[in-house]
MARTORTI-599781 format. One record per residue: x, y, z of N, C-alpha, C, O in turn. Coordinates in steps of 0.02 Angstrom, whole numbers. Each point is the difference from the previous one (the first is absolute). Layout:
# MARTORTI-599781
<<X, Y, Z>, <X, Y, Z>, <X, Y, Z>, <X, Y, Z>>
...
***
This chain:
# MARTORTI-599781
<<-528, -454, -610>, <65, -11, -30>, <0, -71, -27>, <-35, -45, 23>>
<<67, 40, -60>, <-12, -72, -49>, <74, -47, 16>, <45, 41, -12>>
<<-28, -75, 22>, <61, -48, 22>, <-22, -58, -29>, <-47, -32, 23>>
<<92, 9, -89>, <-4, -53, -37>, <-60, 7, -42>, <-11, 45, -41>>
<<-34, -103, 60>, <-60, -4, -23>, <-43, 7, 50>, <-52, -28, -17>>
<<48, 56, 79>, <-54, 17, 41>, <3, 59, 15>, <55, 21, -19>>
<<-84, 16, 44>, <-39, 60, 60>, <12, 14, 39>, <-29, -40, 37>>
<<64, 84, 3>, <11, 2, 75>, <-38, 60, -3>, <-3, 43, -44>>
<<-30, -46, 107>, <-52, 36, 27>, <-5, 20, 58>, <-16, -55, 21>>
<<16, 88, 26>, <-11, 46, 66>, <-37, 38, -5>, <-7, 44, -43>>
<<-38, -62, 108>, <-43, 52, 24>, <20, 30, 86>, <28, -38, 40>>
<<-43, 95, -23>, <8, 19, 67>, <-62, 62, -15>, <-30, 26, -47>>
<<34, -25, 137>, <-58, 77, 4>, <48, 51, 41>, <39, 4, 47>>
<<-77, 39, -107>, <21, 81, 8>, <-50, 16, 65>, <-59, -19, 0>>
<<106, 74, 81>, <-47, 13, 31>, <23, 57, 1>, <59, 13, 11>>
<<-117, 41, -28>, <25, 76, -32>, <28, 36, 82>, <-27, -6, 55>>
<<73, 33, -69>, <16, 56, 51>, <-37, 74, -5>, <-55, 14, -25>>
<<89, 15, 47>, <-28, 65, 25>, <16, 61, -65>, <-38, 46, -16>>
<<99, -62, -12>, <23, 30, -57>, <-9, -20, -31>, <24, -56, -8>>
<<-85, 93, -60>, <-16, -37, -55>, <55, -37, -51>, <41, 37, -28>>
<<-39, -105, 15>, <54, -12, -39>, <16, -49, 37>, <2, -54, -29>>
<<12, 54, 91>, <48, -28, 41>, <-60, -63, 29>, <-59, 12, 11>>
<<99, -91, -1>, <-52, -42, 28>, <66, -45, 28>, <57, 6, -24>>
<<-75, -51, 79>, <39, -60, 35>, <-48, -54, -27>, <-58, -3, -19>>
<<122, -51, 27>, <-27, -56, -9>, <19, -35, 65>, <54, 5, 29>>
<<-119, -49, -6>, <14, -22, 63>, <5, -80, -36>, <-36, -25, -44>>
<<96, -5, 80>, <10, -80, -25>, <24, -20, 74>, <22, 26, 51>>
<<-43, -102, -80>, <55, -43, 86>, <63, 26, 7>, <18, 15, 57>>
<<19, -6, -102>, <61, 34, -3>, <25, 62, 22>, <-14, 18, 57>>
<<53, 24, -99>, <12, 66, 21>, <-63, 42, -18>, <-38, -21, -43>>
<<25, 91, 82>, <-48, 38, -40>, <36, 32, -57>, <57, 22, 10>>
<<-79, -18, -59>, <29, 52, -63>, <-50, 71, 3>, <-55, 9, 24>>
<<98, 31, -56>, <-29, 68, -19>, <-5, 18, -74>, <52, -13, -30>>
<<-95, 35, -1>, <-16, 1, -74>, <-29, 57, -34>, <-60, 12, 1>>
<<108, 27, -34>, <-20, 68, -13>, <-23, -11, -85>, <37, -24, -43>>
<<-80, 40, 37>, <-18, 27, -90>, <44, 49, -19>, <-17, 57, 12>>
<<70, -66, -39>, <16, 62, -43>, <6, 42, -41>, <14, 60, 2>>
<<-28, -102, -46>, <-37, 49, -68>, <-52, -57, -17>, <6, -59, 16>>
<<-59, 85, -52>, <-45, -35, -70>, <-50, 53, -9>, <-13, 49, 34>>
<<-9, -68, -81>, <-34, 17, -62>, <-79, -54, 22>, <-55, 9, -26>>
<<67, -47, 65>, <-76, -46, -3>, <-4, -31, -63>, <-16, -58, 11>>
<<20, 65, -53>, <-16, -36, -59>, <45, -43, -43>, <-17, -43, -40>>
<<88, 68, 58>, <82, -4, -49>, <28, -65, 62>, <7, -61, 2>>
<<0, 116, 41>, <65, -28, 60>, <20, 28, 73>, <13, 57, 21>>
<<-15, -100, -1>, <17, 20, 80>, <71, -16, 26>, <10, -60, 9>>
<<47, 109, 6>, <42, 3, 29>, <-1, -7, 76>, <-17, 50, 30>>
<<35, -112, 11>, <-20, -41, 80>, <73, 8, 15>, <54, -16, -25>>
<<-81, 55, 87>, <98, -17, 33>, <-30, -37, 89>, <-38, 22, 43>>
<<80, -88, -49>, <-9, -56, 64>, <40, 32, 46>, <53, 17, -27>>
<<-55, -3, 81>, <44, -17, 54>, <-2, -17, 87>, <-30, 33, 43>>
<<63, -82, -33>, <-4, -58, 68>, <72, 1, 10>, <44, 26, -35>>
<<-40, -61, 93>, <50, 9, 59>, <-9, -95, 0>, <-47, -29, 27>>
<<121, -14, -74>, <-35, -61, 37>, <124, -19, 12>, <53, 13, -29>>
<<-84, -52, 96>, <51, -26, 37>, <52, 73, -3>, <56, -1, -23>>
<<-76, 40, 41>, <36, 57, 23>, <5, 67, -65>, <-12, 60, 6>>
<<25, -84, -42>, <25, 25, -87>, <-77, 41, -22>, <-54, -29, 9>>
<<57, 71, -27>, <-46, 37, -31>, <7, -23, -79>, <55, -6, -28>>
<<-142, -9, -15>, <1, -35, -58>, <-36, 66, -57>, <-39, 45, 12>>
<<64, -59, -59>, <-31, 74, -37>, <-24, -37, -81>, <38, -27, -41>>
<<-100, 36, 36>, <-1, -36, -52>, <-58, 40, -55>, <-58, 17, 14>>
<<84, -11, -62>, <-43, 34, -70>, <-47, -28, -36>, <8, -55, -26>>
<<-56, 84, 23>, <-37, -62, -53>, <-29, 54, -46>, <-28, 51, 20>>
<<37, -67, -78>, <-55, 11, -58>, <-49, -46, -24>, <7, -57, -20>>
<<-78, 104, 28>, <-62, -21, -26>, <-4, -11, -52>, <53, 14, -28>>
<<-99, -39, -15>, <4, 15, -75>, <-84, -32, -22>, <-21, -57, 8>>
<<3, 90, -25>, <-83, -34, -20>, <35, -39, -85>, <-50, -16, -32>>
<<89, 6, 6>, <17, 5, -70>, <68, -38, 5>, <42, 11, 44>>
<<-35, -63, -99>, <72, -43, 2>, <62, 52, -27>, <58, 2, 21>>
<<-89, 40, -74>, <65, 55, -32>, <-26, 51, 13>, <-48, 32, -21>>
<<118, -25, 89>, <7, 71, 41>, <1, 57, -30>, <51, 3, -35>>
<<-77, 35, 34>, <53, 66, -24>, <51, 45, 30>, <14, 18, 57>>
<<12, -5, -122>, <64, 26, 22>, <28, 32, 53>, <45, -13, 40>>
<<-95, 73, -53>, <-14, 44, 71>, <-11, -31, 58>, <22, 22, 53>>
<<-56, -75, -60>, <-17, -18, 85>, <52, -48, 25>, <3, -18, 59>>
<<52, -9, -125>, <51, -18, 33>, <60, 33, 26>, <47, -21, 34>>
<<-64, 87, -64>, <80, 23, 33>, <-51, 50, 55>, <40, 21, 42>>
<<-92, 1, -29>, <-23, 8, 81>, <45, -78, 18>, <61, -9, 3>>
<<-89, -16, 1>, <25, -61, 47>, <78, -4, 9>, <31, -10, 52>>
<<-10, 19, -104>, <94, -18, 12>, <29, 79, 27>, <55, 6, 26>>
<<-99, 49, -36>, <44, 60, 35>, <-36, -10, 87>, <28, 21, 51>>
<<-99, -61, -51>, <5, 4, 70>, <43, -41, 58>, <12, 8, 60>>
<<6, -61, -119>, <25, -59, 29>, <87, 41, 10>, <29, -5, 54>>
<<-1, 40, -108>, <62, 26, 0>, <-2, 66, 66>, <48, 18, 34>>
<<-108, 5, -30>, <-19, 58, 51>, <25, -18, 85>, <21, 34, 46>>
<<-37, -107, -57>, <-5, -32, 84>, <61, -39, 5>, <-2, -47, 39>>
<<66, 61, -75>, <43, -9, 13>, <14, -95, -35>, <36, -39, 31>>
<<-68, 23, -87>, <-1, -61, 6>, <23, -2, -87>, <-24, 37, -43>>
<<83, -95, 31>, <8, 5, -51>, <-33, -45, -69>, <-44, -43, 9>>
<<63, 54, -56>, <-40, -35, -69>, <13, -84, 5>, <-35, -47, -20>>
<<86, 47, 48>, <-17, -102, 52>, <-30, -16, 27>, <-16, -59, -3>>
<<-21, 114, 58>, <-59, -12, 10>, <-77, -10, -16>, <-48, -17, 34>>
<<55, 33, -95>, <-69, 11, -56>, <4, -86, -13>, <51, -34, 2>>
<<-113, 14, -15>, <-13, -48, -26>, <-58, -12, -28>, <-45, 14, 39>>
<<20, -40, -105>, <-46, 0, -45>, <-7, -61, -15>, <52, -33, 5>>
<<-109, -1, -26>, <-8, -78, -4>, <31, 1, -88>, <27, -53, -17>>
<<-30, 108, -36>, <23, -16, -78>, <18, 71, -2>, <-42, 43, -15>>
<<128, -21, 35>, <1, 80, -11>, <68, -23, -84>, <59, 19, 4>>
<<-80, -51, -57>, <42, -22, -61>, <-1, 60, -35>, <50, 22, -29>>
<<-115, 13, 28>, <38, 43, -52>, <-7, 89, 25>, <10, 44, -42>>
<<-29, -26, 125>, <3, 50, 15>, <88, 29, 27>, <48, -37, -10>>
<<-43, 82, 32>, <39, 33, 51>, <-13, 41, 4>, <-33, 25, -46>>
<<52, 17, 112>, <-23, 67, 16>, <41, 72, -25>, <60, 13, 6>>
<<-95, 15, -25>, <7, 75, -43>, <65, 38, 50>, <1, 18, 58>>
<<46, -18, -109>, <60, 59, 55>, <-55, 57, 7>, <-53, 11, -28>>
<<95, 25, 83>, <-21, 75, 0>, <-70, 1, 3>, <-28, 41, -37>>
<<-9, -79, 75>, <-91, 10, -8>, <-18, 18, 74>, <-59, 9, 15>>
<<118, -3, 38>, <-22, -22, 72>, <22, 84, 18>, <-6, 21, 57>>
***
């Protein structure tokens, strides 16, 4: 992700579970749980996070993207999964979303 003029960058390790798809991440912190939910391998990977930190359960979406311009399609997967889990379009956030929005009626 790009912020200003630099890079932000993260790395963590995936430790695969038992269900293909599914991996934890072990940190000093909370453990997280990390399901693949959709991709293509080549386009995009739809990641859904979720941890337990100071009591509160955390739910967090991520889209992959091998490519700076998304396509269409793989943005509204993302906004009907994100609308699926009960979470609204305030919750979406994109580092340059100027000239998209998401497709009525696509979910």
């Amino acid at each position: 992700m790009t912020r200003g003029h630099r890079c932000i960058t993260w790395s963590y390790v995936l430790i695969p579970a038992a269900q293909p798809g599914t991996f934890s991440v072990d940190s000093s912190e909370e453990p997280e749980e990390v399901l693949v939910y959709d991709t293509d391998y080549r386009v995009f990977a739809l990641m859904l996070f979720r941890r337990q930190s100071g009591g509160q359960s955390v739910l967090r979406v991520n889209l992959l993207c091998r490519m700076w311009m998304i396509p269409t399609q793989v943005l509204d997967k993302f906004v009907c999964l994100v609308r699926a889990l009960g979470l609204s379009d305030d919750n979406i956030v994109f580092p340059d979303l100027a000239d998209w929005s998401p497709a009525l009626h696509t979910c």
